[in-house]
C-alpha positions as CSV (number, residue, x, y, z in Angstrom):
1,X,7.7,3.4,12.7
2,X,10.2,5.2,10.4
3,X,12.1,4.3,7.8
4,X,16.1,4.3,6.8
5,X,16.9,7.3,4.9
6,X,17.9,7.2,1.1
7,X,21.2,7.4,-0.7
8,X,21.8,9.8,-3.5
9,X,21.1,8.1,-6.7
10,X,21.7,8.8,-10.2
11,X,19.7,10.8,-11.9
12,X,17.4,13.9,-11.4
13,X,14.7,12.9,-8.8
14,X,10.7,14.0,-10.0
15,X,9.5,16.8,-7.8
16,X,5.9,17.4,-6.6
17,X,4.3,20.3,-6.5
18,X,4.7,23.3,-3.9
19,X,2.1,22.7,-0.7
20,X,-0.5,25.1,-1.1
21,X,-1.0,24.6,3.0
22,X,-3.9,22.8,3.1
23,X,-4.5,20.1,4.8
24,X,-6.5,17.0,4.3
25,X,-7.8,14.0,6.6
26,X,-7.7,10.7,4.9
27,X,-4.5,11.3,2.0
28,X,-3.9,9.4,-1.3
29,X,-0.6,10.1,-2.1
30,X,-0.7,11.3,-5.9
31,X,2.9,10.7,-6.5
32,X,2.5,10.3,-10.7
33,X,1.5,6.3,-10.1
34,X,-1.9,4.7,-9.7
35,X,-5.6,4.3,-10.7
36,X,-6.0,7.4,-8.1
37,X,-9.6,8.7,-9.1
38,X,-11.2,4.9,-9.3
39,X,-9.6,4.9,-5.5
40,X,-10.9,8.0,-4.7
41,X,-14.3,7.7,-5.7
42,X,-14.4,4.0,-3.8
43,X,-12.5,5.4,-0.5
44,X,-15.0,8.4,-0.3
45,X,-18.2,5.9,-0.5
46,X,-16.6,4.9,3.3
47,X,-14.9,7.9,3.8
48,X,-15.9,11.4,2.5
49,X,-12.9,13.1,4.2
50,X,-10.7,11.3,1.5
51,X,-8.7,13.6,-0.9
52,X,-5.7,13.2,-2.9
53,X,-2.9,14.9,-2.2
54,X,-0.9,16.6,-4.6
55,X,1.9,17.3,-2.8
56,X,4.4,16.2,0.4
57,X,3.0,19.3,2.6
58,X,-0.7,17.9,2.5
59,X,-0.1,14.9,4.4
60,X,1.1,16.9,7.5
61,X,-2.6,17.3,8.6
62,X,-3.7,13.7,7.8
63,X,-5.3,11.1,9.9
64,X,-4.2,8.7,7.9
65,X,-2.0,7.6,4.7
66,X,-3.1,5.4,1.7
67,X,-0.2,4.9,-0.8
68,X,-1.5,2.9,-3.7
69,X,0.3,1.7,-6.9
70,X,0.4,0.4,-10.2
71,X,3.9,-0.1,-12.6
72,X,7.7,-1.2,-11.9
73,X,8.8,-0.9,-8.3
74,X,11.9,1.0,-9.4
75,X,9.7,3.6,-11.0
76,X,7.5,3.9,-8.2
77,X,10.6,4.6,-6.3
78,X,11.9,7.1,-8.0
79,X,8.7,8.9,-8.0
80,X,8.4,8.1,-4.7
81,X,11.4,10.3,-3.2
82,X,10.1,13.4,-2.9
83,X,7.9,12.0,-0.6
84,X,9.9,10.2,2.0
85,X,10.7,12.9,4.0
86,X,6.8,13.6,4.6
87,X,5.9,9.9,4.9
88,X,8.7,9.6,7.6
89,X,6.8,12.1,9.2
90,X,3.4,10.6,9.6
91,X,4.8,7.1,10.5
92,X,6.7,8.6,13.1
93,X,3.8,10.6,14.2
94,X,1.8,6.6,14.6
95,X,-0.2,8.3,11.8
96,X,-2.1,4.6,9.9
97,X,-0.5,3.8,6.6
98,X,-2.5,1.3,3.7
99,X,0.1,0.6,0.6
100,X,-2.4,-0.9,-2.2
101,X,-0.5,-3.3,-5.0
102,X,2.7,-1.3,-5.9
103,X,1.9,0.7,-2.8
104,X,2.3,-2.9,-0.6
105,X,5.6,-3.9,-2.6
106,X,7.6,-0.5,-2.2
107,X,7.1,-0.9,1.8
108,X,9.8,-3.2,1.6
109,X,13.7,-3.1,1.6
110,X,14.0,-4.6,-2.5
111,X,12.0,-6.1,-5.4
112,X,13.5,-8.6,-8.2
113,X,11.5,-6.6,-10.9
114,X,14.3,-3.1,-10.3
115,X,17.3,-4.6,-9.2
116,X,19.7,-2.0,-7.1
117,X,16.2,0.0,-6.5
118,X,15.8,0.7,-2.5
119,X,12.3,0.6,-0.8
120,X,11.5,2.7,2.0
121,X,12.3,-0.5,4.3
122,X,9.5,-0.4,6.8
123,X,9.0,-3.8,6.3
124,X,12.3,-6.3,6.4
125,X,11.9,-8.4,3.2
126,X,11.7,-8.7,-0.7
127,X,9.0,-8.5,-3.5
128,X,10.1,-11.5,-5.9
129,X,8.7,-12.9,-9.1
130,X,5.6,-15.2,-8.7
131,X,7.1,-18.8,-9.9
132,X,5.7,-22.1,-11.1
133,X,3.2,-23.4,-13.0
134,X,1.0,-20.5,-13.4
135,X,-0.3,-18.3,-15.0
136,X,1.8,-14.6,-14.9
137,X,0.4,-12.2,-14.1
138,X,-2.2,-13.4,-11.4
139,X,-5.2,-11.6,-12.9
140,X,-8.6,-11.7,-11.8
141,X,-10.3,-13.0,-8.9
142,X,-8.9,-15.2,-6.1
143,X,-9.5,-16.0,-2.5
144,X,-8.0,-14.1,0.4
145,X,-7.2,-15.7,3.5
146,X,-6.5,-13.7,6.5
147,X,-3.9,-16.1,9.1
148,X,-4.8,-13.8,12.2
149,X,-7.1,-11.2,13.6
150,X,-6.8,-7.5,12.2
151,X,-9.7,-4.8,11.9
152,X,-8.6,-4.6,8.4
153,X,-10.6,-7.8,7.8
154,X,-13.3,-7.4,10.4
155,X,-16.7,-8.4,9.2
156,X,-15.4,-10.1,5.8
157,X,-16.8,-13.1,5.3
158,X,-14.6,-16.7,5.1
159,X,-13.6,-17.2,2.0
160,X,-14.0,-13.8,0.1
161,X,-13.4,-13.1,-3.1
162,X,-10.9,-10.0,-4.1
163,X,-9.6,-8.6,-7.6
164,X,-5.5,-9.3,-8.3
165,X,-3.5,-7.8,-11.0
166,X,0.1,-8.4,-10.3
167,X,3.4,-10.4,-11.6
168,X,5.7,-9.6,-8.3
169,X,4.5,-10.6,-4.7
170,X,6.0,-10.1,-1.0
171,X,8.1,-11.6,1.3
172,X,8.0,-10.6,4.5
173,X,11.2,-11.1,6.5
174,X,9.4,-11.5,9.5
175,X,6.4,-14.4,9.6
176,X,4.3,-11.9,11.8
177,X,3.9,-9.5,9.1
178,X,1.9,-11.4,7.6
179,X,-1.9,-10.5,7.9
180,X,-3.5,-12.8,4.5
181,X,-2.7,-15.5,2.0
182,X,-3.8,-16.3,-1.3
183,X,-3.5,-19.3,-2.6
184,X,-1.7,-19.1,-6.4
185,X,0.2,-22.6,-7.1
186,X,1.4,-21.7,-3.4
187,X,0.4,-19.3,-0.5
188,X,1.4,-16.4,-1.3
189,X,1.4,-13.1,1.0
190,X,-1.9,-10.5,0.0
191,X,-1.8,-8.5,3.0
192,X,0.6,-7.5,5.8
193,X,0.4,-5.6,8.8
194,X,3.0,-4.1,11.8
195,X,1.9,-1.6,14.0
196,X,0.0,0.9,12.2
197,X,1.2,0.3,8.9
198,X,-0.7,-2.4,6.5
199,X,-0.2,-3.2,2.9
200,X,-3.0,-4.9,0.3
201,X,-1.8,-6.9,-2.8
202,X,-5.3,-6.8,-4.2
203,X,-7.2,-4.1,-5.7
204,X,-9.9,-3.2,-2.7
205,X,-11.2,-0.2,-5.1
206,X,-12.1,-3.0,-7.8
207,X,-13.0,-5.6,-5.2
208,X,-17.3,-4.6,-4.5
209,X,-18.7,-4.2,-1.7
210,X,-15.9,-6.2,0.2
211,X,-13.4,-3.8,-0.8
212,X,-15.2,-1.1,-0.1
213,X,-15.1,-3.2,3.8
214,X,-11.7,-3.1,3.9
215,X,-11.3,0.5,2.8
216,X,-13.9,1.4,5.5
217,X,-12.0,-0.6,8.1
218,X,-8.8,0.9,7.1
219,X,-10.7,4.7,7.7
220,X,-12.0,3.9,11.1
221,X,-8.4,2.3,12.1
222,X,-7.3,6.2,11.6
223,X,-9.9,7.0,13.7
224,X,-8.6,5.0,16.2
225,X,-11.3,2.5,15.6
226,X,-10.3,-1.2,16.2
């Protein structure tokens, strides 16, 4: 699963570092966004083959892909493009992908919050502005309900609590992308899944032991676990 490539835009792109050749197993993609070392140090706890990776060149020899997030989607974006070329790569490849929060929302084609801002479009859909009487952003603890079977979720319990910090949520295109709900004045979508890509709204690497779950179920699906 690839996705379209992107337009020249406006303005000078921000470029990673040189590859320095090696490789890595499980990447976090250190692309100038996200709580990375908190992630680390919870991803390694499951799986202690779990580096971050500095630059495009070290996800070539990766087993699998976690892309997490935190800030404006058109940001993330930006930041992002550098890395397109390599993530192409390892989709193509059936390598397994995990977008976390900002990670989840830029798998999509568009988001309210960066209007004009392309995603990479491996999911059809939008990331709009949670609406209604509540409280924005959604911060804290909610309930996550999964609507169908995925190894993501194997072994977490009914009912499970997980940590949420976001103002933006997705919309899937497709109704079979959807892997979770939380309820928030309405159901809105925490997880997704299509082929071997999957995408968490919540934070796993602030969720306890059940995030650490997920995270470990996300390693053995590059395993080929599941």
């Amino acid at each position: 699963m690839g996705f379209p490539r992107e337009r020249s835009e406006r303005g000078k792109p921000t470029r990673a570092p040189k590859a320095r050749g090696r490789h890595i197993m499980l990447a976090i993609v250190d692309y100038g966004m996200g709580n990375l070392y908190s992630l680390a140090n919870a991803l390694r706890r499951v799986a202690p083959d779990a580096r971050i990776a500095r630059s495009p060149g070290a996800l070539r020899g990766a087993r699998g892909v976690v892309l997490p997030g935190v800030g404006a989607f058109g940001d993330g974006m930006r930041n992002l493009r550098p890395w397109r070329p390599a993530l192409r790569r390892a989709l193509d490849g059936g390598r397994p992908l995990l977008g976390i929060c900002l990670g989840m929302q830029m798998l999509f084609d568009s988001s309210e919050e960066s209007p004009g801002a392309r995603g990479l479009g491996v999911l059809p859909g939008e990331v709009r502005r949670i609406r209604g009487k509540v409280r924005v952003p959604q911060m804290g603890w909610n309930v996550v309900a999964p609507v169908r079977r995925d190894t993501l979720f194997q072994g977490v319990p009914r009912g499970s609590r997980f940590y949420f910090a976001h103002s933006y949520h997705c919309v899937p295109r497709r109704r079979g992308d959807r892997l979770a709900e939380v309820d928030y004045g309405w159901g809105l979508c925490a997880a997704v899944q299509r082929g071997g890509v999957r995408g968490v709204q919540f934070h796993p690497e602030k969720s306890g032991p059940l995030g650490l779950r997920v995270l470990g179920n996300f390693s053995r699906l590059c395993d080929g676990g599941g």
